[in-house]
C-alpha positions in Angstrom: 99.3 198.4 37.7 100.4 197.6 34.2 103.3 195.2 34.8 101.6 192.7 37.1 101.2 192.0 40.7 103.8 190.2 41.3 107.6 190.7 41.4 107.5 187.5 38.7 105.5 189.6 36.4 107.3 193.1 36.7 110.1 191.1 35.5 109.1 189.4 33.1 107.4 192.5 31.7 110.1 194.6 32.0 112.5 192.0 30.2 109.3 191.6 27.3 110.4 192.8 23.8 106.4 193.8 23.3 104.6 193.4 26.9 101.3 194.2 25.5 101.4 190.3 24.6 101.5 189.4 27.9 98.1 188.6 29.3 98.5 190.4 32.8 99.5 193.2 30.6 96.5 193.3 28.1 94.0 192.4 30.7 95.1 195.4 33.1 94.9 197.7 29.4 91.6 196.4 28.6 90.5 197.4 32.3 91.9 200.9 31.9 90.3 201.4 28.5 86.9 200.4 29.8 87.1 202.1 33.2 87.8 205.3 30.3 84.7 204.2 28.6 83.0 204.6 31.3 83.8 208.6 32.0 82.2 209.1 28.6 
């Protein structure tokens, strides 16, 4: 979920020195943290 569709992605996310800078990474965080919002 967090490091992309894609086998382009997971690599590139796994080879990331801060992955949370990748957009496919902070656009799947910012999903998680809302779908969390939402349980509140």
């Amino acid at each position: 979920m967090f490091l992309g569709p894609t086998e382009e992605e997971r690599a590139e996310t796994l080879a990331a020195a801060d992955p949370v800078e990748l957009p496919h990474v902070a656009r799947a965080l910012d999903d998680f943290g809302g779908a969390l919002e939402e349980l509140r």
